[in-house]
Each structure stands twice: as structure tokens, then as C-alpha cells.
BAFI-3210 file (N, C-alpha, C; in Angstrom, 3 decimals, decimal comma, padded with zeros to 6 digits):
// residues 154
n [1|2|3|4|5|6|7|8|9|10|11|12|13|14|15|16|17|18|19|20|21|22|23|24|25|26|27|28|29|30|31|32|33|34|35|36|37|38|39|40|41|42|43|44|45|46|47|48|49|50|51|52|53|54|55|56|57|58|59|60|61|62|63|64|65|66|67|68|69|70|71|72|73|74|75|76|77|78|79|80|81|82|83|84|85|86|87|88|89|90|91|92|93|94|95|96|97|98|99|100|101|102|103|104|105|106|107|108|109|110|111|112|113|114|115|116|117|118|119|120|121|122|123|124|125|126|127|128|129|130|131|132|133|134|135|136|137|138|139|140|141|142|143|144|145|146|147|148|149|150|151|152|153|154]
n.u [040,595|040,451|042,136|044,721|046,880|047,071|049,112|051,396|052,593|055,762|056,912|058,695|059,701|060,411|061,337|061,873|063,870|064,759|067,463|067,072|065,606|062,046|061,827|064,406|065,294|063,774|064,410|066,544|066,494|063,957|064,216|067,140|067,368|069,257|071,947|072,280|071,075|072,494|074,387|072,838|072,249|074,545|074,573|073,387|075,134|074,645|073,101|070,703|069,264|066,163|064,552|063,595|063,981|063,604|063,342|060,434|056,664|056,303|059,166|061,760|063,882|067,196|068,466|071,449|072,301|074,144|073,663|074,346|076,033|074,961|073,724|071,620|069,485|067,002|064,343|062,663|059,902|058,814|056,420|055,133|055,118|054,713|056,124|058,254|056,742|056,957|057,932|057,611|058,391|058,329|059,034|059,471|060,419|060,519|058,475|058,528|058,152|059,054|059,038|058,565|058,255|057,861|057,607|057,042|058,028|058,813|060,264|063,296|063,297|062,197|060,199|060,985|060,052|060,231|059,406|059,588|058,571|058,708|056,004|055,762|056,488|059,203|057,849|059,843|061,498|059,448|059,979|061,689|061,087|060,391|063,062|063,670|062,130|063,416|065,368|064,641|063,681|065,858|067,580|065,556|065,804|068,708|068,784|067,224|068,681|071,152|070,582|069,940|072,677|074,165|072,867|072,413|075,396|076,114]
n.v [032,644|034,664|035,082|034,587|036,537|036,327|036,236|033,773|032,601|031,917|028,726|027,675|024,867|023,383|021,388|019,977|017,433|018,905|018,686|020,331|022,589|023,699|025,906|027,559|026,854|028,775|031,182|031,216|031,631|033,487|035,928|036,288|036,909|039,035|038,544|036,046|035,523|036,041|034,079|031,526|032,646|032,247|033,910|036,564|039,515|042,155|043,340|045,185|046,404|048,788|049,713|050,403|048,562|045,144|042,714|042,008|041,712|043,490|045,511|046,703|045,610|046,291|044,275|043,344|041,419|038,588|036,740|033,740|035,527|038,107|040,682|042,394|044,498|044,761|045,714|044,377|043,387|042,317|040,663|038,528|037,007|035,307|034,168|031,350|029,230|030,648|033,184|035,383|037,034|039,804|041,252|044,269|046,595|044,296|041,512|039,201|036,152|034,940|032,793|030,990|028,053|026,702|023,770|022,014|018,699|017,187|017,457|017,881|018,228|019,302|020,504|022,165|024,141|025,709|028,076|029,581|032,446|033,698|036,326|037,382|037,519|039,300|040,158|040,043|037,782|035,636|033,730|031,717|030,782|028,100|027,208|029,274|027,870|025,497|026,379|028,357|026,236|024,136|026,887|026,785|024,297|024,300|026,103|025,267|023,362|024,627|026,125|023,765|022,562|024,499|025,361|022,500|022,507|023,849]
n.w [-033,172|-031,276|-028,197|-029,421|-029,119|-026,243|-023,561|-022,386|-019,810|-019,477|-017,715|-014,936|-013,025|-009,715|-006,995|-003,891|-001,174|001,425|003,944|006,391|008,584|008,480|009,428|009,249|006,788|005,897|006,972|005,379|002,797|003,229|005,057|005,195|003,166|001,334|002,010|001,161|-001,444|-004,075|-003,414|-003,656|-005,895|-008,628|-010,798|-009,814|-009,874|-008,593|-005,664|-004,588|-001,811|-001,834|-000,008|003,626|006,484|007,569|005,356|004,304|003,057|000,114|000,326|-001,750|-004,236|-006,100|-008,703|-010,411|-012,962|-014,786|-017,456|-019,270|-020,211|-020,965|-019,723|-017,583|-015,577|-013,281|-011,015|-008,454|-006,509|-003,142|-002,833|-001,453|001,470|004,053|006,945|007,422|005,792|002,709|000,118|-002,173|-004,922|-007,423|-010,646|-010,871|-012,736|-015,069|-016,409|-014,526|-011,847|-008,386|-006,899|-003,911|-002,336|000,976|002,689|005,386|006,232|008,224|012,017|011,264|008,229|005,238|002,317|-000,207|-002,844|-005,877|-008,557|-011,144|-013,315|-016,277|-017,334|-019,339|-022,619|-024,875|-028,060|-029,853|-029,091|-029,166|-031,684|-030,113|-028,023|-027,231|-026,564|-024,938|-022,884|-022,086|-020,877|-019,026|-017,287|-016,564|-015,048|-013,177|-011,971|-011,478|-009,598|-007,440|-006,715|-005,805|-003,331|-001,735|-001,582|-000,438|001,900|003,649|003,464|005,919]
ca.u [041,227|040,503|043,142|045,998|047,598|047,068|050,739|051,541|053,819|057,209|057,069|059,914|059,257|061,407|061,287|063,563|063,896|066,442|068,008|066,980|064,040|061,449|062,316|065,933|065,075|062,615|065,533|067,720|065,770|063,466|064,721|068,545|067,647|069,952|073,035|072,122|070,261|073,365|075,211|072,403|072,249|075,624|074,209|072,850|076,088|074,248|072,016|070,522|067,916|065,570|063,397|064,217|063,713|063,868|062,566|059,401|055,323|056,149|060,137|061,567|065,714|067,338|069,598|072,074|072,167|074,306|073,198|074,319|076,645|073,778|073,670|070,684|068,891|065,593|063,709|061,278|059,575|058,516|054,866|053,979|056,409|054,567|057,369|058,171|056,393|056,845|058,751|057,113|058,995|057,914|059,904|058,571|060,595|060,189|057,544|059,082|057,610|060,271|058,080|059,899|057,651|058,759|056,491|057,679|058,013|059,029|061,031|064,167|063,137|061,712|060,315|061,324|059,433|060,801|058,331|060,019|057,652|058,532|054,907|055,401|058,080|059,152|057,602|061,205|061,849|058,662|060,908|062,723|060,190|060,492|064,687|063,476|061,125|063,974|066,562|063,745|063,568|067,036|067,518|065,263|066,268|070,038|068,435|066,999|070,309|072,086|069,992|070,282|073,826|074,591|072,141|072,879|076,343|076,037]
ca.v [033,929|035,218|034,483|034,593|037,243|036,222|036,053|032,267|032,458|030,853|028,809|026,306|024,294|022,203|020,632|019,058|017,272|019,463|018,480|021,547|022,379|024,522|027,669|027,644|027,248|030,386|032,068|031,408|031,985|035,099|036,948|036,493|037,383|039,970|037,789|034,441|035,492|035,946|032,729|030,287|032,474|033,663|035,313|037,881|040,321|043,337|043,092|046,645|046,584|050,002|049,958|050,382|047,654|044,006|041,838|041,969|042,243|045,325|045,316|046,254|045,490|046,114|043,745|043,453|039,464|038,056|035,310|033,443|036,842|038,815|041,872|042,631|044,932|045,003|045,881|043,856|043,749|041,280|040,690|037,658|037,008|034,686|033,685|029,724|028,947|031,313|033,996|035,590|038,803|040,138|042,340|045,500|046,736|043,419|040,812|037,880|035,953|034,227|032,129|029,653|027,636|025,624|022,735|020,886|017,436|017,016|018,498|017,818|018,057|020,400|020,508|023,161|024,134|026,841|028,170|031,114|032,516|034,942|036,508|037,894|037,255|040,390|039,644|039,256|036,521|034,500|032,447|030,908|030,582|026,228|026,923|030,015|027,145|024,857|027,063|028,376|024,582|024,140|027,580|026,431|023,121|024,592|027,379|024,376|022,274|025,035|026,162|022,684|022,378|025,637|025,025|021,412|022,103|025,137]
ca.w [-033,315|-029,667|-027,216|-030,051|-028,104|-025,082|-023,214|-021,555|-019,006|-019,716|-015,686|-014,502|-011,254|-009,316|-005,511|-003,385|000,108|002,095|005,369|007,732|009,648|007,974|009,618|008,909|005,238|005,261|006,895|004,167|001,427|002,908|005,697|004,543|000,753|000,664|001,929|000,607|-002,959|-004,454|-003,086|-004,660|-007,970|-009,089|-011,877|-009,513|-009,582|-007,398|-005,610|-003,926|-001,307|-002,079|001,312|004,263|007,566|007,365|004,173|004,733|001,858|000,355|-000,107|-003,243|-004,344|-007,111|-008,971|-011,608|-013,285|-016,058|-017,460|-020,151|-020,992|-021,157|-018,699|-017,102|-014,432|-012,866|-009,644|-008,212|-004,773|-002,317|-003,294|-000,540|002,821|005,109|008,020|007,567|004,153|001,191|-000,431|-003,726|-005,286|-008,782|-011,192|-011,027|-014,729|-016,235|-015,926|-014,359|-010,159|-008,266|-006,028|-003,401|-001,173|002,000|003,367|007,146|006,568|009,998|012,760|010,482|007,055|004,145|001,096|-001,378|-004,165|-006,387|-009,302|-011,503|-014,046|-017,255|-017,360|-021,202|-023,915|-025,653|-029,512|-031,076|-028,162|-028,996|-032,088|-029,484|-026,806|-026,778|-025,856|-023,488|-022,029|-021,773|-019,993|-017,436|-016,513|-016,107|-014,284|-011,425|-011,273|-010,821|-008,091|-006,175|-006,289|-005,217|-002,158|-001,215|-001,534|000,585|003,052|004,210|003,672|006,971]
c.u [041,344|041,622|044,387|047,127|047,731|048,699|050,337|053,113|054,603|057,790|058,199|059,377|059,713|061,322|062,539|063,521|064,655|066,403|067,818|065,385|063,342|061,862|063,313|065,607|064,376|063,808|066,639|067,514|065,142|063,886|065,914|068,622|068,734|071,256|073,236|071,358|071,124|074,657|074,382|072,098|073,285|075,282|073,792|074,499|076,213|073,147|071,817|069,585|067,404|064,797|064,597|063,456|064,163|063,370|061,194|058,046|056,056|057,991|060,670|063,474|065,439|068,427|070,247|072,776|073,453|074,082|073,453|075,059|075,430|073,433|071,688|070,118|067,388|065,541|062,703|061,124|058,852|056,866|053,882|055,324|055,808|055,708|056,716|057,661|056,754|057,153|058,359|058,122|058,762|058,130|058,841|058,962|060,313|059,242|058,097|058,225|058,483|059,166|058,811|058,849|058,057|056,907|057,868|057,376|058,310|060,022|062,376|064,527|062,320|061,709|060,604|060,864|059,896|060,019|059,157|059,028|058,174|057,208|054,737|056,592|057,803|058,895|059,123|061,788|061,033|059,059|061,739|062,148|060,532|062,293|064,565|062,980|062,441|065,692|065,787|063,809|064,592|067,621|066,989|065,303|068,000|069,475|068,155|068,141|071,257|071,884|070,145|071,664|074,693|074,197|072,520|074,220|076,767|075,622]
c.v [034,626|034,329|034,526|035,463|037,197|035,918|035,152|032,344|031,225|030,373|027,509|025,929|023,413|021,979|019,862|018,691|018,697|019,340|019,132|021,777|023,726|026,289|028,038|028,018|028,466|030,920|032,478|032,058|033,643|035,802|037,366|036,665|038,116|039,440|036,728|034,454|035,555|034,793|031,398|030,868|032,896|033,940|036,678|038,428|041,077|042,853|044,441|046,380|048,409|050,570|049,603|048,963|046,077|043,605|041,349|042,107|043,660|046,021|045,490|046,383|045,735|045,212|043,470|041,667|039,324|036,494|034,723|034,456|037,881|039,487|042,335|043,445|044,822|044,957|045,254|043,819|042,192|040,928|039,558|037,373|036,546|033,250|032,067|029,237|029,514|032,636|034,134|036,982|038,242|041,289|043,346|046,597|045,544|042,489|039,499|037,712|035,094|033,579|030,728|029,488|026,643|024,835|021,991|019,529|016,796|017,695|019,189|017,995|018,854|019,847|021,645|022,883|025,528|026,789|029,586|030,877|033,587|034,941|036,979|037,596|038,518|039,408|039,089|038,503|035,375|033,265|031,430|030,626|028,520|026,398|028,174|028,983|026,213|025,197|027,744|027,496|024,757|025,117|026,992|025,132|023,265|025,083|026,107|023,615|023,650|025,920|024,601|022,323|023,101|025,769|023,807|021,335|023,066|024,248]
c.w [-031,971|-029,199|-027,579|-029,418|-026,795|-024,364|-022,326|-021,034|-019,022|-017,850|-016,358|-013,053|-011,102|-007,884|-005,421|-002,502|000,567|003,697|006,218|008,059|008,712|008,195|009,437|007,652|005,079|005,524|005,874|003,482|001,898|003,455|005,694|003,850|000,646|000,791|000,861|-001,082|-003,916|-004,488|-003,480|-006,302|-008,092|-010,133|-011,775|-008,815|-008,575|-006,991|-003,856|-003,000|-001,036|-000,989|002,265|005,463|007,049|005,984|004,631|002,599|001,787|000,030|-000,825|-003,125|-005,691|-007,627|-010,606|-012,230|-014,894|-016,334|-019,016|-020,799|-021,121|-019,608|-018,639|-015,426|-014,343|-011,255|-009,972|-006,207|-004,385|-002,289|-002,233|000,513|003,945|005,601|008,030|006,603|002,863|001,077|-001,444|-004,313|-007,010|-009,307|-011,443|-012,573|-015,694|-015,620|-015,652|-012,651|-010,167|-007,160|-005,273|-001,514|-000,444|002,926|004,710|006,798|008,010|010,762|011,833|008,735|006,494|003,046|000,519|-002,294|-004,758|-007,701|-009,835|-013,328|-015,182|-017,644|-018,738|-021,817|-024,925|-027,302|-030,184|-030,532|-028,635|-030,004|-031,153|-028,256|-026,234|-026,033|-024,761|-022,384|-021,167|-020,673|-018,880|-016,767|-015,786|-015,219|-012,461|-010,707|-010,727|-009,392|-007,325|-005,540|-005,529|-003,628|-001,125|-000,279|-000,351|002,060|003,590|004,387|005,228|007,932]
res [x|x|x|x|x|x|x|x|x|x|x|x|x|x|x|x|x|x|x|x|x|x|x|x|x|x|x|x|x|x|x|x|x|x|x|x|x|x|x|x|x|x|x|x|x|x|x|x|x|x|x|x|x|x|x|x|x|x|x|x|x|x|x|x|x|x|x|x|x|x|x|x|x|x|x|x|x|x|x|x|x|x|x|x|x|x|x|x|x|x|x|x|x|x|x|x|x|x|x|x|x|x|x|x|x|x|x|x|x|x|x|x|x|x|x|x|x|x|x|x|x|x|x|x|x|x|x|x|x|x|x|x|x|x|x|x|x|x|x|x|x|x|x|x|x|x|x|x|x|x|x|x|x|x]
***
């Protein structure tokens, strides 16, 4: 009986080689978010930055997503931002972590790991939680292919 409520985050996780040098890829992904976050998801329509200076811990945007027909806003902020590895941001109206870590395989080469998490399922979502599970997947296995795609093709 304990734990029955407990909320199990709905995660997806996907990796990838990609052709560019570690620091390029952080660039893409963290310090260009506000160009480039929109050109590997087009589902993100708007996308606001709320702070002021660079993309930096601490950060917060807002953006406007459709997905699947389904209109959506939320703010979230930049929650981890160490230069050359990793990019975390976590919705600050809804409970979702976008988490996108870069490993150096060598001068020329990267890994990508991309980790997106829904941290709760509203109750009248949790019937459908196994096809939420299965379109999170698919989500961040697109996001990785298409970071890929954009990046190696530059």
C-alpha cells in the first residue's frame, strides 16, 4: 500500500556518435539554445528568453510547443550549465528535465546523450501512461537524430 502514489517519472534516453568536437556540440546545444532549440525541436514554436546575459545556471525561457496538435506553454530554467559537457533545464510550470550530456571521444568526435524526463502524469493522463512512455522514447530518439543531422550537416 505505501508507495502507491508515489509519481515514476515517464524518462526517454537516447545517444549518438556525432561528427564534431565536444565543444562545438555544447555550443550548439547550450550556449546557442535560444537559436538552435527550435531548429532540432520544431515543436518549440516560441521560444522567450526571461533573464537577462548569456545562457548560463540560473536562466529561465519561456516557450510555446505543439506537439502532436496540442498547444502548450511552459517556463523552465537552466538548472545545471557546465561549459563542454551538460545542459539540464527544468520546467518551472510543469514538471518535466531536459537533460543533454556531451562526452569527447576524441579531438573529432562526441557522444550525445539526451535524457527527457516527465516528473508526474496529471491523474487523468495515468490511463495512457504505457503510449505516454512510448512517445517520450520516440521524442528523444527524434531530438537526438535531429541535433545530429543539423550539426554535422554545418
Amino acid at each position: 500500500m505505501f508507495g502507491l502514489l508515489k509519481a515514476t517519472p515517464v524518462t526517454g534516453k537516447a545517444n549518438t556518435l556525432v561528427q564534431v568536437p565536444s565543444d562545438q556540440l555544447f555550443q550548439f546545444i547550450g550556449a546557442d539554445l535560444m537559436e538552435n532549440y527550435p531548429r532540432w525541436s520544431p515543436e518549440v514554436k516560441e521560444l522567450e528568453k526571461l533573464s537577462n546575459g548569456p545562457i548560463s545556471t540560473g536562466t529561465k525561457c519561456r516557450q510555446v510547443r505543439v506537439d502532436q496538435g496540442n498547444r502548450s506553454e511552459s517556463t523552465f530554467q537552466v538548472t545545471v550549465f557546465d561549459s563542454g559537457k551538460r545542459i539540464c533545464f527544468e520546467g518551472i510550470s510543469n514538471p518535466y528535465r531536459c537533460d543533454y550530456l556531451i562526452e569527447s571521444i576524441n579531438e573529432k568526435n562526441s557522444r550525445l546523450t539526451f535524457v527527457f524526463e516527465l516528473l508526474d502524469l496529471e491523474l487523468h493522463m495515468k490511463p495512457f501512461e504505457k503510449l505516454i512512455r512510448i512517445a517520450v522514447q520516440d521524442g528523444t530518439e527524434r531530438t537526438i537524430h535531429n541535433i545530429k543531422k543539423i550539426i554535422e550537416a554545418e
